[in-house]
VOPASE-881963 format. One line per 8 residues: number of its first residue (from 1); for each residue x, y, z of N, C-alpha, C. Coordinates in steps of 0.1 Angstrom, whole numbers. Example, Ala and Ser with C-alpha at 12.3 -4.5 7.8 and 13.67 -1.06 7.14 Angstrom:
BEGIN
1> 132 -57 78 123 -45 78 132 -33 78; 128 -22 71 137 -11 71 129 0 79;
***
This chain:
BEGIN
1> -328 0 -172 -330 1 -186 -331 16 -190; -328 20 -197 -326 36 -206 -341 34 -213; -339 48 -213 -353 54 -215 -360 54 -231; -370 52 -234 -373 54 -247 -379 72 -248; -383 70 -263 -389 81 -267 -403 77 -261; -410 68 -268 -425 65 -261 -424 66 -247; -417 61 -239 -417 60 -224 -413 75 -220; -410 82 -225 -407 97 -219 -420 103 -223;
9> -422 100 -232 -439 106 -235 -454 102 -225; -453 94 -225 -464 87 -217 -459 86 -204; -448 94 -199 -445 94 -182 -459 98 -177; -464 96 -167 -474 100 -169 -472 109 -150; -475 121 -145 -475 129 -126 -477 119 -118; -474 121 -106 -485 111 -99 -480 130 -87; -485 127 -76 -491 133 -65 -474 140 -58; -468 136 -60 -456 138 -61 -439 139 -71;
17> -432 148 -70 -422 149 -80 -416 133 -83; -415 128 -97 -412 115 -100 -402 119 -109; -385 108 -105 -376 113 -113 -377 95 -118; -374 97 -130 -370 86 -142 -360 88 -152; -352 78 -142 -334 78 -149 -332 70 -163; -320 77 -169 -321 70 -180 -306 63 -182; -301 71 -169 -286 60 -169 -277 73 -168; -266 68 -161 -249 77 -162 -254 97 -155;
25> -269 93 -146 -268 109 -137 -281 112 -146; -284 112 -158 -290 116 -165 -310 110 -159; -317 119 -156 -329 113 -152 -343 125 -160; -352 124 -160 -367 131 -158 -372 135 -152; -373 146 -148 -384 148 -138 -396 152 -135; -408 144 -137 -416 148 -140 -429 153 -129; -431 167 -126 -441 172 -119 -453 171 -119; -460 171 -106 -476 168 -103 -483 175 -115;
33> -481 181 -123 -486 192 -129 -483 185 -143; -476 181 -145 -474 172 -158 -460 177 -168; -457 188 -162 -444 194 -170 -433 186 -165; -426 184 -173 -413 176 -178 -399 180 -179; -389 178 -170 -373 184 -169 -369 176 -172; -356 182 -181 -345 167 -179 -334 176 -168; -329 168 -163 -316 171 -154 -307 162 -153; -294 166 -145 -286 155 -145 -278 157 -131;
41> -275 147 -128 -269 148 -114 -252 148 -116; -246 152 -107 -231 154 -106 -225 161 -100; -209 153 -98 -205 160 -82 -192 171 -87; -194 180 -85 -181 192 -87 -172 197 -75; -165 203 -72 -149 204 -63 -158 195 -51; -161 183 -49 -162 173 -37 -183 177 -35; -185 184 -40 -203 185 -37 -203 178 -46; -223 175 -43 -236 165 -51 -239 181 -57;
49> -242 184 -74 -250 192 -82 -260 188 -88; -270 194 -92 -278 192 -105 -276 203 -115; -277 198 -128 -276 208 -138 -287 208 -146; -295 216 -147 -310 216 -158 -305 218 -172; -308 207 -177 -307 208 -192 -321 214 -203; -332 218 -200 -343 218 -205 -355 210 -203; -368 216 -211 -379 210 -203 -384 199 -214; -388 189 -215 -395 182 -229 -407 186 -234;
57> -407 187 -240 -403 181 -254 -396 190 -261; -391 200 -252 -391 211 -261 -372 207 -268; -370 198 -254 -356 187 -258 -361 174 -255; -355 168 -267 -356 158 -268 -351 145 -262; -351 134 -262 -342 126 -256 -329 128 -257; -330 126 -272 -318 123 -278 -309 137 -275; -313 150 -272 -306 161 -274 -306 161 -256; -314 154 -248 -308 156 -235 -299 148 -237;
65> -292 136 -240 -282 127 -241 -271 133 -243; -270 142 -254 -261 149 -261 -254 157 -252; -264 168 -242 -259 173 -238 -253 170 -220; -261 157 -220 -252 149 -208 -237 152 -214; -235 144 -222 -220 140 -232 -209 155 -225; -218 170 -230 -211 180 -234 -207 178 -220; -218 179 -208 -213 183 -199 -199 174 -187; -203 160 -194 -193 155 -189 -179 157 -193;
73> -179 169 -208 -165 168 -209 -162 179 -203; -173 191 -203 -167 199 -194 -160 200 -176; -167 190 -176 -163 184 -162 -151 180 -162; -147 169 -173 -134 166 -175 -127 177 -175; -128 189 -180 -118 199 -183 -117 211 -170; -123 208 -156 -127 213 -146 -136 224 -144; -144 220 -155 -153 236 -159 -168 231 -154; -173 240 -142 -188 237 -140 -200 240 -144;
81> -204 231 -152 -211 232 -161 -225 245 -163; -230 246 -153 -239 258 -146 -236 273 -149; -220 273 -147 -214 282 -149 -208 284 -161; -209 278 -171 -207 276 -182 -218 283 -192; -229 275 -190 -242 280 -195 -250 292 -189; -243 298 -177 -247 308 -175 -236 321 -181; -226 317 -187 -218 324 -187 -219 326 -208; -223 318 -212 -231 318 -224 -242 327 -227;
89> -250 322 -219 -262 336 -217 -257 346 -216; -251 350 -206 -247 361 -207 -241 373 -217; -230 358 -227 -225 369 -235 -233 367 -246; -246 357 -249 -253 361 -261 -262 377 -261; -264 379 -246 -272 391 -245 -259 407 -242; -248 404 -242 -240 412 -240 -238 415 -230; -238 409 -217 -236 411 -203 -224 413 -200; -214 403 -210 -200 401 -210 -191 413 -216;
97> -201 423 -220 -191 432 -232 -187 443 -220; -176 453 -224 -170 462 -214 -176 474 -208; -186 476 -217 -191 488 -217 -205 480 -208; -210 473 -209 -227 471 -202 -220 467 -187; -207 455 -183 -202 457 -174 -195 469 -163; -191 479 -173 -182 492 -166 -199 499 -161; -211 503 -170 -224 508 -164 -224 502 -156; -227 488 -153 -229 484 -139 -221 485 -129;
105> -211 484 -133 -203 486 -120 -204 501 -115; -207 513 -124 -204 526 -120 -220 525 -111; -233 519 -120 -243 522 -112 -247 516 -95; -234 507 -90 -237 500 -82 -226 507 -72; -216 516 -79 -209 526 -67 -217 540 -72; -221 543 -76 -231 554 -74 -241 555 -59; -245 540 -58 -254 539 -50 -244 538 -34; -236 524 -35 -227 524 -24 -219 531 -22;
113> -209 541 -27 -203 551 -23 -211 567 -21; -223 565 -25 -227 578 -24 -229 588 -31; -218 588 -42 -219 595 -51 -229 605 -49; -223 618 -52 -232 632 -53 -236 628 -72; -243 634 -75 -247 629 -87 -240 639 -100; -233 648 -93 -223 654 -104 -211 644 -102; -207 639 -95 -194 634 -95 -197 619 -99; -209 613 -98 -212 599 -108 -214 605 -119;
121> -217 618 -125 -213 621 -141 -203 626 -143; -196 628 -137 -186 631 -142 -176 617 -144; -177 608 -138 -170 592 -138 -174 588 -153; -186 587 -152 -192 584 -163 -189 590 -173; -187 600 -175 -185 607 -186 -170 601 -190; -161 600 -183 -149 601 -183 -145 587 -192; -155 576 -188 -156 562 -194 -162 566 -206; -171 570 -213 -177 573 -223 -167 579 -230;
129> -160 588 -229 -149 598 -236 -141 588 -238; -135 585 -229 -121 578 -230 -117 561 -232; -128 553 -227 -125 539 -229 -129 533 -237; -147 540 -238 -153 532 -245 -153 532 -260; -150 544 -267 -146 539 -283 -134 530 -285; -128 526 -274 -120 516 -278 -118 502 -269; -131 503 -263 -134 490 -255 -148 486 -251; -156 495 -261 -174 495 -254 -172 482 -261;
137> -173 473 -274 -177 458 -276 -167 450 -275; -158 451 -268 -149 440 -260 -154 430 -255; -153 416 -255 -154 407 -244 -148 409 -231; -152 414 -219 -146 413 -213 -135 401 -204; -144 389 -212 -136 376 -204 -123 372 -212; -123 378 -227 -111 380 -234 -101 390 -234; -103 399 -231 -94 412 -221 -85 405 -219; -71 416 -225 -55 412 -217 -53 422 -215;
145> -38 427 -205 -37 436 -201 -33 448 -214; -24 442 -224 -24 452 -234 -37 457 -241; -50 449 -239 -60 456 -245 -68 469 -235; -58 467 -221 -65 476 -215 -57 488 -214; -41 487 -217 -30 495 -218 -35 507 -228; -40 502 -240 -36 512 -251 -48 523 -250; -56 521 -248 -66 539 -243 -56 548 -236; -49 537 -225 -43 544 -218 -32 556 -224;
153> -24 547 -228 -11 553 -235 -13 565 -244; -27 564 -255 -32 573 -263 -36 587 -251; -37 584 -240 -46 596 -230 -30 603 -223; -19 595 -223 -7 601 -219 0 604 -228; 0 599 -239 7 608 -253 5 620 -253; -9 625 -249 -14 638 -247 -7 649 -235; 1 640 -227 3 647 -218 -7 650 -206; -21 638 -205 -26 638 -197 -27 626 -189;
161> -12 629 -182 -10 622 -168 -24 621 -161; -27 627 -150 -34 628 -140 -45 623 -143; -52 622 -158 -63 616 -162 -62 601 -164; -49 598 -169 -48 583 -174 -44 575 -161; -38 584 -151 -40 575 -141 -51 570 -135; -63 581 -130 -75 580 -126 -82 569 -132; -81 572 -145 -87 561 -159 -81 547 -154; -68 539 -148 -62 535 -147 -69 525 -137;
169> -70 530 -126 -75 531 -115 -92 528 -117; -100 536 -128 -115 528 -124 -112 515 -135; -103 513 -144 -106 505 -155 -104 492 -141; -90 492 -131 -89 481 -126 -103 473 -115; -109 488 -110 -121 487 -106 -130 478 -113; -134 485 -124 -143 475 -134 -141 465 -135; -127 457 -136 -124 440 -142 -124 436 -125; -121 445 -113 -122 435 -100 -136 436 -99;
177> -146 440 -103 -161 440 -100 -165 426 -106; -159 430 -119 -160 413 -129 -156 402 -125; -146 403 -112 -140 389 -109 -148 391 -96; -154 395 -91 -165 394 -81 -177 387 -85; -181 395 -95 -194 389 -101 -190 372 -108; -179 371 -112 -175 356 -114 -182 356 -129; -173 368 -137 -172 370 -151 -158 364 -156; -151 366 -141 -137 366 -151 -131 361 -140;
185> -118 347 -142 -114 344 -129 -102 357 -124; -96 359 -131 -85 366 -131 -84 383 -134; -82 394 -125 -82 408 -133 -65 408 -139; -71 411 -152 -54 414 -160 -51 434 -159; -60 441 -151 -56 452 -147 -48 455 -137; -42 444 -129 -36 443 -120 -21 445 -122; -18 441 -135 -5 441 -140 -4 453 -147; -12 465 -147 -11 477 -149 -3 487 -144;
193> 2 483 -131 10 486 -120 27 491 -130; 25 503 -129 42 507 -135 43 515 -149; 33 508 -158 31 510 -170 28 527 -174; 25 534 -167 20 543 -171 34 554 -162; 33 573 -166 44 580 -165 35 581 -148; 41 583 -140 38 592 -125 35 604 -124; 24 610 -123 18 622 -124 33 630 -116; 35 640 -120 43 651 -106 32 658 -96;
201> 37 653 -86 31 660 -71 36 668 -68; 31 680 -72 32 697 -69 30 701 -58; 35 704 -45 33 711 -34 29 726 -34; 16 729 -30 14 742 -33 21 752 -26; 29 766 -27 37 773 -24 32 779 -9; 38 782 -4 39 787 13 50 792 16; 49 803 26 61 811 28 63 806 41; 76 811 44 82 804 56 75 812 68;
209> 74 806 81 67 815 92 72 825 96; 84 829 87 91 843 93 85 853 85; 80 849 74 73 861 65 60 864 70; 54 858 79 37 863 85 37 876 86; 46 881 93 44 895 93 42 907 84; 50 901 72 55 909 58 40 905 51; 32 895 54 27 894 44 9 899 52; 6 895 66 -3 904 70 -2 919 71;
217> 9 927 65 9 938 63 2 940 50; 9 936 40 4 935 29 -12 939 30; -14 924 32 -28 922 36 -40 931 39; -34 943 51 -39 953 56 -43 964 45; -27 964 40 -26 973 29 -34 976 16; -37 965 14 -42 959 0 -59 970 -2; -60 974 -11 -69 988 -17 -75 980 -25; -74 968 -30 -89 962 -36 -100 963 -30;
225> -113 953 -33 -127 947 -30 -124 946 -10; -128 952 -3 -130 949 8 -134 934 9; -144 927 2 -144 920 3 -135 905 5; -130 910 -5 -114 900 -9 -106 902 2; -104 917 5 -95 917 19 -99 907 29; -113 907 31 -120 897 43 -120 880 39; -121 877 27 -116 864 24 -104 862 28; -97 869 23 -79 869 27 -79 865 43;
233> -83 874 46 -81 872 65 -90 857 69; -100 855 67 -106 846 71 -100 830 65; -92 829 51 -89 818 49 -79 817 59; -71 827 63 -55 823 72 -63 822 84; -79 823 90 -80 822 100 -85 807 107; -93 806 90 -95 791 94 -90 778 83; -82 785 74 -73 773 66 -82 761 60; -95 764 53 -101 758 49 -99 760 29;
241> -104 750 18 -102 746 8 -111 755 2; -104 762 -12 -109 768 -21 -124 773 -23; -128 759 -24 -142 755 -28 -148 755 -18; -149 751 -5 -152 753 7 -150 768 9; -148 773 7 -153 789 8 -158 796 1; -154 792 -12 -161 800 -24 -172 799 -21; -180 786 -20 -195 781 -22 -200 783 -12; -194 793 0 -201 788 16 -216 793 16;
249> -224 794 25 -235 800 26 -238 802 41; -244 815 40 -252 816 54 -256 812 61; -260 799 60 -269 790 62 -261 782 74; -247 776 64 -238 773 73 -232 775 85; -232 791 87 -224 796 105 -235 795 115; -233 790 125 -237 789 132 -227 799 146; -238 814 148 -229 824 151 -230 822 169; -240 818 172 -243 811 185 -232 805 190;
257> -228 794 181 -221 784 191 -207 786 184; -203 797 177 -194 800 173 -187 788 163; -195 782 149 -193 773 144 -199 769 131; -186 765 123 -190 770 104 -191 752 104; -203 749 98 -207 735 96 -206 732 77; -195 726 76 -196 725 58 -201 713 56; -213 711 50 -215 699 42 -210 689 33; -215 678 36 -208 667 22 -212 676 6;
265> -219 682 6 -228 686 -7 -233 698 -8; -235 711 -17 -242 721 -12 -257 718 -27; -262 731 -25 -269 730 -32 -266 741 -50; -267 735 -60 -262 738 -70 -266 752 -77; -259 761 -79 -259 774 -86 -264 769 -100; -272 774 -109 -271 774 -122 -259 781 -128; -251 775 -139 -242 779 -147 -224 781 -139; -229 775 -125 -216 777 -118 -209 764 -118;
273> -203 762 -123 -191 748 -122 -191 746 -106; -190 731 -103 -186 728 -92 -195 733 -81; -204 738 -84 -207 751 -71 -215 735 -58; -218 725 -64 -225 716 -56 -214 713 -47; -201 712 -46 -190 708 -37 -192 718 -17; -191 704 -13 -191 709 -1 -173 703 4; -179 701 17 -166 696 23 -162 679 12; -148 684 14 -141 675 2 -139 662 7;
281> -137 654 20 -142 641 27 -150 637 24; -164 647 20 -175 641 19 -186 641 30; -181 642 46 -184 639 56 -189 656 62; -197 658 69 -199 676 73 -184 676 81; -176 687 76 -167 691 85 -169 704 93; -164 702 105 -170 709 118 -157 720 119; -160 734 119 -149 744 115 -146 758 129; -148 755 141 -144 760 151 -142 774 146;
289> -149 782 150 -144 798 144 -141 806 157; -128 810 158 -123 820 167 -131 836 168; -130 842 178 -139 856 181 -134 863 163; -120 863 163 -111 873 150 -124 863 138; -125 855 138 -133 849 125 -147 853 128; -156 854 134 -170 857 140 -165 871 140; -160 879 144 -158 896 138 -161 895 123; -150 887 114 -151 892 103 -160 887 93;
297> -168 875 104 -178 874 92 -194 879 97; -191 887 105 -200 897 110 -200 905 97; -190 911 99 -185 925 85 -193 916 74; -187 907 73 -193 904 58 -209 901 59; -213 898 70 -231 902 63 -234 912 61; -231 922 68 -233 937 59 -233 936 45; -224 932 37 -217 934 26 -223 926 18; -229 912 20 -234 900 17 -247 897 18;
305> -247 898 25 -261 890 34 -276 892 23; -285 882 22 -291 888 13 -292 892 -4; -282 891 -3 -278 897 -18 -275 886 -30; -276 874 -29 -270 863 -39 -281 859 -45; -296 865 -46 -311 858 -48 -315 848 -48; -317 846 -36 -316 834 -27 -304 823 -25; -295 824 -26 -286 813 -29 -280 813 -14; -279 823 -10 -274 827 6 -258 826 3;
313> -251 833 -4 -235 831 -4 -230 841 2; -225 838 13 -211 845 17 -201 853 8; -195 849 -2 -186 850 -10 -194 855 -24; -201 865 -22 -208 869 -38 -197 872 -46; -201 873 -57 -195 876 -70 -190 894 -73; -180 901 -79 -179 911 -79 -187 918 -93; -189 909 -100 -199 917 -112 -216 910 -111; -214 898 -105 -226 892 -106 -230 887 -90;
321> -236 893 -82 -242 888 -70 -253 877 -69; -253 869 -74 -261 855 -78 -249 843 -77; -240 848 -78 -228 838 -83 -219 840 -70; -207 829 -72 -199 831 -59 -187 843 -66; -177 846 -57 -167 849 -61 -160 842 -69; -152 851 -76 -142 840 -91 -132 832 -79; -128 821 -88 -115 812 -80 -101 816 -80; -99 827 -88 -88 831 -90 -87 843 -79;
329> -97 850 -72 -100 857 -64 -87 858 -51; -85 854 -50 -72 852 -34 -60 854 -42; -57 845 -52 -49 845 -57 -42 851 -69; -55 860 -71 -52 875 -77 -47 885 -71; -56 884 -60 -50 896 -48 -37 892 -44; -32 881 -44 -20 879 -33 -6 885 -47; -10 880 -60 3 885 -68 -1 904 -67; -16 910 -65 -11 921 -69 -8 928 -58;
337> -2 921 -43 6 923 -33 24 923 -38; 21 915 -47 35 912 -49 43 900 -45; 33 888 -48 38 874 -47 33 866 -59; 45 858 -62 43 850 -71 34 836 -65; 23 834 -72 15 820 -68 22 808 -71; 27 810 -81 37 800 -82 48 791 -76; 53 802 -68 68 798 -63 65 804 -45; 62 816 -47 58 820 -30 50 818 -19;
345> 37 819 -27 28 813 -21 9 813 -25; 2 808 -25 -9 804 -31 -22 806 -19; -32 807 -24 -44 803 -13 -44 795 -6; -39 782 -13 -36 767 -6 -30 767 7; -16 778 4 -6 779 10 -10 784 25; -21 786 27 -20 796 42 -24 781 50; -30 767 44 -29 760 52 -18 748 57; -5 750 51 5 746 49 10 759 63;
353> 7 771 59 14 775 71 7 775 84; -7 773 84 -14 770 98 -9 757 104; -8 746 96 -3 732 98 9 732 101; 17 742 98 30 738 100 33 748 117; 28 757 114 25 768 132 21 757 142; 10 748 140 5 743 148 11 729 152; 18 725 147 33 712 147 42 718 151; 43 729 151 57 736 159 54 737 172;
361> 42 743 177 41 744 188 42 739 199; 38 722 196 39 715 207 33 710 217; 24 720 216 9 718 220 -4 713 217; -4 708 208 -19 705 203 -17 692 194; -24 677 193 -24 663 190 -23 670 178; -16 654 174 -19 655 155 -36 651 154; -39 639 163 -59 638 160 -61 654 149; -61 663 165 -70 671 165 -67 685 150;
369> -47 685 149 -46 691 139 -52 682 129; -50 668 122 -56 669 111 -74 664 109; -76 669 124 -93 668 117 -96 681 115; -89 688 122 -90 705 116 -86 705 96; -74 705 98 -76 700 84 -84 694 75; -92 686 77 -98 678 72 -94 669 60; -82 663 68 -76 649 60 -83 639 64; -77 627 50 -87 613 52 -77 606 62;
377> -84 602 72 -75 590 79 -72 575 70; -57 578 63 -54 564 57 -56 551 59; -54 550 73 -54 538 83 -73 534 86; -73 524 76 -86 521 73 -94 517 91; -91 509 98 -90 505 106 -91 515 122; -83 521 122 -81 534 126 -96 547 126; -97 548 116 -108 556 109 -118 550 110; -121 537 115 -134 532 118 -138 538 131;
385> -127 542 141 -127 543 156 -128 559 157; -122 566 147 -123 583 147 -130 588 140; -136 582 129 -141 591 122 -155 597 130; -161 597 136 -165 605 147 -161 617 157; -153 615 157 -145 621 170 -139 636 161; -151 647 165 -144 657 161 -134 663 167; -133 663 180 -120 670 184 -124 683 186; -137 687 189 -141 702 193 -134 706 201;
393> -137 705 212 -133 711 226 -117 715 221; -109 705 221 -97 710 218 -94 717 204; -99 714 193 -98 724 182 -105 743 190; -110 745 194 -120 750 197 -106 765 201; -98 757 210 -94 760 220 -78 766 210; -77 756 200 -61 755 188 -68 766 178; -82 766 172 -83 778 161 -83 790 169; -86 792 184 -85 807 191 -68 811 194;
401> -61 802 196 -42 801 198 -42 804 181; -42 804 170 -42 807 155 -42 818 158; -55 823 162 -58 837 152 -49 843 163; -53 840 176 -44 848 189 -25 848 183; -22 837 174 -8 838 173 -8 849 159; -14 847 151 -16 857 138 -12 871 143; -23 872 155 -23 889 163 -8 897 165; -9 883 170 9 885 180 22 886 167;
409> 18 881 158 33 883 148 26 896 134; 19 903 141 11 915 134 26 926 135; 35 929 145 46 935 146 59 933 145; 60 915 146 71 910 145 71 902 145; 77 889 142 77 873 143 82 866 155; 73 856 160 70 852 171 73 835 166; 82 830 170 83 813 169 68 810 176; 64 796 168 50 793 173 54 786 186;
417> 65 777 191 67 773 203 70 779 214; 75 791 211 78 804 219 67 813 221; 58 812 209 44 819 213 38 809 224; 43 800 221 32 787 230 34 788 245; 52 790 247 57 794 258 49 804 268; 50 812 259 45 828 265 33 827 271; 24 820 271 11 818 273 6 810 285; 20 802 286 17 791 299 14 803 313;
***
């Protein structure tokens, strides 16, 4: 028999949970304690469920009936009902909208990727500028891909490729977080794929290995900042990134064991852009310094040492010794040698020509050249088994054959495999 209104009232606990059906799944449950569920039983893709409808009286019979009704049609329509009414809640409180989802998703790779906390504001920022005046009160479970297109398009009208791709890229992030969290069955950023122009990949300029000689003359030559001269020599010695030397600190060489340790992270200059950037992997990269590199950065604590108030920088500043040296610094010097940065060759450039000496030669793994480099191992799989594996001993042995080959094409040019020859 189905249940009355009196008879759901006067249920009365006993000592144990007591369910009282009222027909078609639909039952009572009423606890030792005297509070009152309705629920309903039901089977979805091949399982036994329950779904909680509310507590009584706060619903009524008649409104648990009803909402038996709803849920059986949602069933009919393959929709589980649980997930239905959680998915309700959610968007009455706005869980569902683009902007409370993209926060969470940034705040939850902040944590798991690590994020340095300049580079989670800077993500963030980039969503705030760019997406969210035209997607912060979106549903996100109503999202198509042309609602996610058009920021984009507006951000490449400008001629800002390289940003609308990135943008591209966390938006699809965001909607696959959403189909994780089981907001959305489907990411419609997926189909993003083509739509947008291809950034151009600029290879930065490098001179051929027959010019080393023309151009360590130069070098010698050069009547600027002694100090700049000694940057110059030390980037071709150890072929390390911009910012990785701009920002170095004393702290870092380790003169003992002949060995420059760069950080995932440094510690942040006031008013200096960027200055928190350590090694660009993220990971400490381990930098083998030949005797020619420990000479010259001998010279430079003279010149240095001390002098940045407290910051410990290597690379001070030419008007301001608190600060690093400007970025344009190498690459000032090298045009007022008389090279175009553009077309002949750049700061970048001297590691293009270490990389490419050191593949000529013949002698030394790729491992070990690109952990000197400090490239990301692609091969996800791969990089689980190396990413340890510095490669000392043998880099150790490849940055002393560098500077030793540098020496040797100081009078004339020397093939690096014929330098390699010579040595056996």
């Amino acid at each position: 028999m189905r249940l009355t209104d009196i008879a759901v009232k006067n249920a009365k606990p006993s000592a144990k949970p007591t369910k009282i059906s009222d027909g078609k799944g639909l039952y009572l449950l009423v606890h030792p304690n005297g509070s009152k569920y309705w629920q309903a039983a039901y089977r979805y893709d091949g399982k036994q469920k329950v779904f909680s409808i509310g507590t009584y009286p706060t619903v009524s019979l008649v409104e648990a009936r009803t909402s038996l009704l709803e849920m059986k049609s949602l069933l009919a329509s393959g929709i589980d009902p649980p997930q239905q009414k959680k998915a309700v809640k959610a968007e009455e409180r706005g869980d569902f909208k683009f902007e409370a989802v993209a926060r969470d998703w940034h705040k939850k790779m902040s944590v798991s990727e690590r994020w340095i906390p300049q580079h989670s504001e800077r993500i963030l920022n980039s969503l705030i500028n760019h997406l969210f005046p035209a997607l912060a009160s979106k549903d996100i479970t109503k999202l198509t891909t042309r609602d996610l297109l058009l920021p984009l398009r507006k951000i490449e009208a400008k001629g800002q490729h390289e940003t609308a791709s990135r943008l591209k890229q966390r938006i699809t992030a965001i909607m696959r977080y959403a189909v994780q969290e089981d907001m959305i069955s489907q990411n419609p950023a997926n189909e993003l794929g083509g739509t947008l122009i291809t950034p151009k990949r600029t290879h930065y300029p490098a001179l051929e290995l027959e010019q080393i000689p023309d151009l360590l003359s130069r070098i010698n030559a050069y009547k600027g900042r002694r100090l700049t001269v000694l940057a110059l020599k030390l980037t071709m010695l150890v072929f390390i990134r911009s910012s990785e030397l701009r920002f170095a600190r004393w702290a870092e060489i380790d003169f003992e064991n002949k060995l420059w340790i760069i950080p995932p992270n440094r510690e942040e200059i006031k008013d200096v852009k960027f200055s928190e950037r350590g090694s660009k992997m993220r990971i400490p990269h381990y930098v083998p310094l030949s005797h020619q590199a420990i000479d010259i950065l001998k010279e430079l604590k003279e010149i240095s040492y001390g002098m940045s108030d407290g910051q410990g920088l290597i690379f001070i500043g030419c008007h301001d010794y608190r600060k690093p040296m400007s970025e344009n610094t190498v690459n000032k010097a090298l045009q007022l040698m008389g090279y175009d940065t553009q077309k002949d060759i750049c700061g970048h450039g001297f590691r293009t020509m270490a990389c490419s000496s050191l593949v000529e030669s013949g002698i030394w793994t790729e491992d070990a050249i690109e952990r000197q480099m400090s490239h990301k191992e692609q091969n996800n799989l791969r990089a689980a088994y190396t990413h340890k594996a510095k490669h000392i001993t043998q880099r150790r042995l490849m940055i002393q054959w560098w500077a030793d080959y540098l020496d040797a094409n100081i009078e004339k040019h020397i093939m690096p495999f014929d330098f390699a020859r010579s040595m056996l």
